[in-house]
MIBATOR-898682 format. One record per residue (C-alpha): x, y negated, z negated. Coordinates in steps of 0.5 Angstrom, whole numbers, padded with zeros to 4 digits, always signed. Each point is the difference from the previous one (the first is absolute). Example, Ala and Ser with C-alpha at 12.3 -4.5 7.8 and 13.67 -1.06 7.14 Angstrom:
BEGIN
+0025+0009-0016 +0002-0007+0002 
END
This chain:
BEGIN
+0397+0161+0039 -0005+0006-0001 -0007+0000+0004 -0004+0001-0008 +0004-0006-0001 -0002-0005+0005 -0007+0003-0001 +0000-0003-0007 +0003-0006+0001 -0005-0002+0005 -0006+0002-0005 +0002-0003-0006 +0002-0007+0004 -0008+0001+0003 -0002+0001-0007 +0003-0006-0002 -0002-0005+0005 -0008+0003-0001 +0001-0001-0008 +0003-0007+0001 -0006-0002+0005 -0005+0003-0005 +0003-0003-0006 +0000-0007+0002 -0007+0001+0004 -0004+0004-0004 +0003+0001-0008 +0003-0006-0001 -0006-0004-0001 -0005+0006-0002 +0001+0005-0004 -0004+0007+0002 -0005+0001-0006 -0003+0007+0002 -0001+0006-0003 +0003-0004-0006 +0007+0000+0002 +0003-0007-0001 +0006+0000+0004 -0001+0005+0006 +0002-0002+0007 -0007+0000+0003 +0002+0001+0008 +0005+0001+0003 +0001+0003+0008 +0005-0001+0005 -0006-0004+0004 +0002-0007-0001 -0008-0003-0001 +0000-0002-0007 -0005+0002-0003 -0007-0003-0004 +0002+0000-0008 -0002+0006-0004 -0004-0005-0007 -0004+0005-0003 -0002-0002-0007 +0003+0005-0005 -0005+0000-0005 -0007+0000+0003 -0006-0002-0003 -0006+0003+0000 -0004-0004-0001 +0002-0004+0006 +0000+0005+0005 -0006+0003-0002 -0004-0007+0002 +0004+0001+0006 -0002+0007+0003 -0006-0001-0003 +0000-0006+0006 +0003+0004+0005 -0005+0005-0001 -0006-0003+0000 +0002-0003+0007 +0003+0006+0003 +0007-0003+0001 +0005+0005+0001 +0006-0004-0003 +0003-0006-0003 +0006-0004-0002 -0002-0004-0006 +0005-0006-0003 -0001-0005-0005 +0005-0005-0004 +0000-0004-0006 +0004-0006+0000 +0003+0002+0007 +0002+0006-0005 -0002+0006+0005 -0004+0004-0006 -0003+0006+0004 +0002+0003+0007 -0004+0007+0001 -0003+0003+0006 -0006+0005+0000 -0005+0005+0004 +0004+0002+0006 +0004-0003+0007 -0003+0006+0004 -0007+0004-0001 +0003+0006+0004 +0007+0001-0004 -0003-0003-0006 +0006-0004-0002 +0000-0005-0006 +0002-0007+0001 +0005-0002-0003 +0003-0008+0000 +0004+0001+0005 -0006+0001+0005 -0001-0005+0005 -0006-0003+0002 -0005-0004+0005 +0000-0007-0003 -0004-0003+0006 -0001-0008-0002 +0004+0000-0006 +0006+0000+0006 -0002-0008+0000 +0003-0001-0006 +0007+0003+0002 +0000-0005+0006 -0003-0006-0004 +0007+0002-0005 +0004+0001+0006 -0002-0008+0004 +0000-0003-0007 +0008+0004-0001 +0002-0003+0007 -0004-0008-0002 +0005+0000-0006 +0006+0002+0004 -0001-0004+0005 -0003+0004+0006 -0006-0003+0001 -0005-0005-0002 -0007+0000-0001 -0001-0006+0004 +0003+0003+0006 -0005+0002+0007 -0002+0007+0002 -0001-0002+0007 +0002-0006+0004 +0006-0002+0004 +0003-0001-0006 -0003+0005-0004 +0003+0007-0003 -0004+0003+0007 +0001-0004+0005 +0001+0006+0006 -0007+0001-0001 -0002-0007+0003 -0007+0003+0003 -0006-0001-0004 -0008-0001+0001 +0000-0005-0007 +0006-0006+0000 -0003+0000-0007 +0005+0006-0002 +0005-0004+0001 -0001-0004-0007 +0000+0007-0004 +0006+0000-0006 +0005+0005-0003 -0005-0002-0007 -0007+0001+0004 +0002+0007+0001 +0002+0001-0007 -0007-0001-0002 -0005+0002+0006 +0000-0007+0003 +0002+0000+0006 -0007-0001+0003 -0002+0008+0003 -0007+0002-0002 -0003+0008-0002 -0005-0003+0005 +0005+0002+0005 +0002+0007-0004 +0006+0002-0003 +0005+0000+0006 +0005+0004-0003 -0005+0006+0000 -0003-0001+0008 +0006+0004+0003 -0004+0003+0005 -0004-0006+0002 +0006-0004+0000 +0003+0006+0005 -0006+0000+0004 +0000-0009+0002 +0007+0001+0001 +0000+0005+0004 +0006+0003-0005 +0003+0008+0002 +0000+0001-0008 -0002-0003-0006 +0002-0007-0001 +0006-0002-0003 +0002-0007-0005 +0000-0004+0005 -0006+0003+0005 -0004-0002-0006 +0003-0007-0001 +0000-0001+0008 -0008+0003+0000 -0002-0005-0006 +0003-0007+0003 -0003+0002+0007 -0006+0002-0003 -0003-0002-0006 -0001-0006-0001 +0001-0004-0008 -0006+0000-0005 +0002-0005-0004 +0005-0006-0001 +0006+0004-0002 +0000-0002-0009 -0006-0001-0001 -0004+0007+0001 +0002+0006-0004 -0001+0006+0004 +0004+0007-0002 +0005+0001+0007 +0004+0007+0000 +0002-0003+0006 +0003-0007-0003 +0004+0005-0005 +0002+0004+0006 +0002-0007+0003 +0005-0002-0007 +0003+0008+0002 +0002-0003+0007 +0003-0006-0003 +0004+0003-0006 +0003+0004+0008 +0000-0006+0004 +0004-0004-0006 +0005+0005-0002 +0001+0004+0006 -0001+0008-0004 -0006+0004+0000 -0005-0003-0005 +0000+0007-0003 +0008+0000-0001 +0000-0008-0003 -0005+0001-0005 +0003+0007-0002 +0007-0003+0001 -0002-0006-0003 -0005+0001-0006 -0001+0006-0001 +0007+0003-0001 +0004-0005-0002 -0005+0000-0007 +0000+0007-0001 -0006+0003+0004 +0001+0005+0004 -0003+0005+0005 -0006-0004+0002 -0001+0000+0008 -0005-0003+0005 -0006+0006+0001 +0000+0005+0006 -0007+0000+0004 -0001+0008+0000 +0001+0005-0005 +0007+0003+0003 +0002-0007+0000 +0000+0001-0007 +0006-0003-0005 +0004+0004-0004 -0004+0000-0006 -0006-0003+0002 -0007+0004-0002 -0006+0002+0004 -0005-0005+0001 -0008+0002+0000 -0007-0004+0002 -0005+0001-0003 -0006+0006+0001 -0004-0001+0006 +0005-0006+0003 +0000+0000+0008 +0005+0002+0005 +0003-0004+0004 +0004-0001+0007 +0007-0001-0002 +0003-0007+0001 +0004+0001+0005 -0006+0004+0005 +0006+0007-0001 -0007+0004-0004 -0007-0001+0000 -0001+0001-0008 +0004+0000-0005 -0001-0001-0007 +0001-0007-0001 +0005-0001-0005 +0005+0004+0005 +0000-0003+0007 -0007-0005-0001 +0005-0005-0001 +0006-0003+0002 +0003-0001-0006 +0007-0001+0002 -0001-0006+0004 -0005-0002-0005 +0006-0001-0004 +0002-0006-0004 -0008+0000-0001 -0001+0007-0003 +0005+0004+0002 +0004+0001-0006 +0001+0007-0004 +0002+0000-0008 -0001+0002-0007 -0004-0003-0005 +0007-0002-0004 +0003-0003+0006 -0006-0005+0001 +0001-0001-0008 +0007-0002+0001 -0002-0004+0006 -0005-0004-0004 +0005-0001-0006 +0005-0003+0004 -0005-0005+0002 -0003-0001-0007 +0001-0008-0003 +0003+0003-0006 +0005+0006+0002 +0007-0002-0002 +0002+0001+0007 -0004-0004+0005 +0000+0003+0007 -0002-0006+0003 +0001-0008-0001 -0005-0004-0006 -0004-0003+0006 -0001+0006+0005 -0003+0004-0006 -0004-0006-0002 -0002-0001+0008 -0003+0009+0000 -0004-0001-0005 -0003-0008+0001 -0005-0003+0004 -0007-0003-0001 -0003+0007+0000 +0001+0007-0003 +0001+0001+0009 +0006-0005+0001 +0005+0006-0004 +0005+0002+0005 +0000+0007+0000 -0003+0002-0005 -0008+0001+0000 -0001-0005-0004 +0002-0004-0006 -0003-0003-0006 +0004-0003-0006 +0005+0005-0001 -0004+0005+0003 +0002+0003+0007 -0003+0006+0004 +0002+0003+0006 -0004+0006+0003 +0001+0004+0005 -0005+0005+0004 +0000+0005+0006 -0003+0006+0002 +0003+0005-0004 +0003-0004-0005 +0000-0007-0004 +0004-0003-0005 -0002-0005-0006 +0005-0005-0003 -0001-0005-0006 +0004-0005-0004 -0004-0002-0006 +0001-0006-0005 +0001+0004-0006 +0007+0004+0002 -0003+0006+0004 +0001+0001+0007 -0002+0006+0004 +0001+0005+0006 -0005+0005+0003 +0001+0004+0006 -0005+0004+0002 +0000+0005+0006 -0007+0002+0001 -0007-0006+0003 -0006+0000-0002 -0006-0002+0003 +0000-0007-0002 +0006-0002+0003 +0003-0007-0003 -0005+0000-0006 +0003+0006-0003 +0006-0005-0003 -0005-0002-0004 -0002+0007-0004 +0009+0001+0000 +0001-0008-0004 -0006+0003-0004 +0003+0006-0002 +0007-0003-0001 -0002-0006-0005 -0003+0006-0005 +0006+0005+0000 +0005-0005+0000 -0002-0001-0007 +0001+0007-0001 +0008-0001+0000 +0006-0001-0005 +0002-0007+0003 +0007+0000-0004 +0001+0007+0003 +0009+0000+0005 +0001-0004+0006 -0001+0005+0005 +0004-0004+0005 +0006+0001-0004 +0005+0004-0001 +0000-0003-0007 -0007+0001-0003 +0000-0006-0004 +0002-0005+0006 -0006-0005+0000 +0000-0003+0007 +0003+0003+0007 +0006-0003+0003 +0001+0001+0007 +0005+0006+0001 +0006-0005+0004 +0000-0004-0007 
END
């Protein structure tokens, strides 16, 4: 056989392998939409990472992107992802400003960004998931002898040994902001230690325990804990033997045709395939870096330990994506993710707080918000049909309140927009809901 021969067999059977990975990871569930081609493969290398799905409305609207960049522009936010479904229809999927100030590219729906706290809501799904499926149950102990964390059997409090699995789902395991937020005290933790680096999961959960002691009787006092979150991430590990980034990939994600999202690196050449640029606000502060490598970073880069913040905030998606994720959840969505009664449980409670994951919850009205240095992030499911999803890569001075002025602007230019327009989640634009791609 001639050597041109060899060359091209092994080429065209590549090609084939590459084309079928991509066709069941990325076409089968979404066609690409952009630049109005109804029909093109939208991705397609040799790396085998799936990619975040291309969802660009193919008919904009003005009038909804004018209130749009009118937003960004008068908050000097330098890109968005924006989402916004009907009916858990996806309606409209756009990106706008830019990923990079430097090199001045567009923002496009594949773009991936920070979502800080609305990462919460991706764990609560995943433990939720895992109680239907016989994993866990919420009654379960986190510490004890027979709790999921009996190896850490040294702790200043004995109170800790009362905390549940459902404690921690809605900020209830008793920790106090009094004490401050243990999952951004890197240095200090480090120090009291005696650590020769940044604390990892399990220096912080052993720092807690050994040196902090309960606030409140565990389920009786909301108190928001990034560290609880970060807790239920050791769980889903501890329970199933993978990564928490690999079972909620392998699990959830994937499997329901999201691709492409990934848990955030600290520094800015740690940046995912597809991920923005992130900026502060003027006039923000410098800080020593997490880890102690550099006396002054810009915050969003190095000021934070992002990764090991994780399943508490460490997540980078689209605004499509998030958009998905709440339809699959969504009480009247053909296809349910999860069980009548653990969708029930996330958005139940005495108390718009006593919602797992999300922010909160009223009725049928849910919120998830999600803020860090350099981004933020806005989540609503609203009573009358709409649910939407902005993604932001720039802060501004007033940090968490910001959400405010987002679900401000989101619930005007909504009403701007063809409710009746194709499902921009399906190939066939006049499907009505998702459907997972295993079905």
């Amino acid at each position: 056989m001639k050597k041109s021969t060899i060359i091209i067999a092994i080429v065209l059977g590549v090609t084939a392998i590459s084309f079928a990975f991509y066709t069941t990871s990325e076409v089968a569930f979404t066609r690409s939409v952009d630049e109005g081609n109804q029909d093109q493969l939208s991705y397609l290398n040799f790396n085998l990472v799936s990619p975040a799905p291309i969802m660009d409305s193919t008919i904009s609207n003005p009038e909804f992107d004018k209130d749009i960049e009118k937003f960004l522009n008068r908050w000097d936010i330098k890109g968005a992802s924006v989402a916004v479904m009907k009916d858990n229809r996806l309606i409209y999927s756009k990106g706008y400003g830019v990923t990079n100030e430097e090199t001045q590219e567009p923002v496009r729906t594949k773009h991936l960004f920070r979502i800080a706290s609305a990462s919460k809501l991706i764990t609560a799904i995943t433990i939720m998931k895992m109680v239907d499926d016989g994993i866990i149950d919420l009654e379960e102990n986190i510490f004890g002898e027979n709790g999921i964390f009996s190896h850490f059997n040294e702790m200043k409090d004995p109170k800790h040994k009362n905390i549940k699995v459902k404690h921690l789902l809605n900020h209830k395991g008793g920790w106090s902001w009094r004490d401050g937020d243990f999952m951004f005290q890197a240095s200090k933790i480090k120090r009291i230690m005696e650590l020769e680096g940044p604390p990892s999961e399990d220096d912080i959960i052993e720092f807690v325990l050994k040196h902090r002691r309960l606030r409140y009787k565990p389920g009786t006092q909301y108190a928001y804990s990034n560290f609880g979150y970060m807790l239920l991430g050791k769980i889903i590990e501890q329970k199933t033997g993978s990564s928490y980034e690999d079972y909620v990939v392998s699990t959830i994600l994937e499997p329901n045709g999201i691709y492409g999202m990934r848990i955030s690196g600290n520094y800015e050449w740690e940046r995912r395939p597809f991920e923005v640029h992130y900026y502060n606000h003027p006039g923000a502060y410098q800080f020593q870096s997490f880890d102690g490598n550099y006396e002054s970073v810009e915050k969003p880069y190095g000021g934070s330990d992002i990764n090991t913040l994780g399943a508490a905030g460490g997540w980078i998606a689209n605004a499509s994506q998030l958009a998905k994720l709440v339809a699959l959840i969504d009480p009247h969505n053909d296809f349910q993710l999860l069980s009548k009664e653990s969708r029930e449980l996330m958005v139940s409670g005495n108390s718009y707080k006593d919602a797992y994951g999300w922010k909160g919850a009223r009725g049928e009205n849910y919120w998830r918000t999600g803020t860090l240095a350099g981004s933020a992030c806005f989540i609503q499911r609203k009573d009358d049909g709409y649910s939407y999803a902005v993604i932001l890569n720039s802060s501004v001075w007033m940090g968490h309140r910001f959400n405010n002025y987002i679900k401000w602007m989101m619930n005007k230019a909504i009403l701007e927009l063809d409710n009746h327009q194709q499902n921009l989640f399906y190939q066939n634009p006049n499907a009505r809901s998702i459907l997972p791609l295993t079905i």
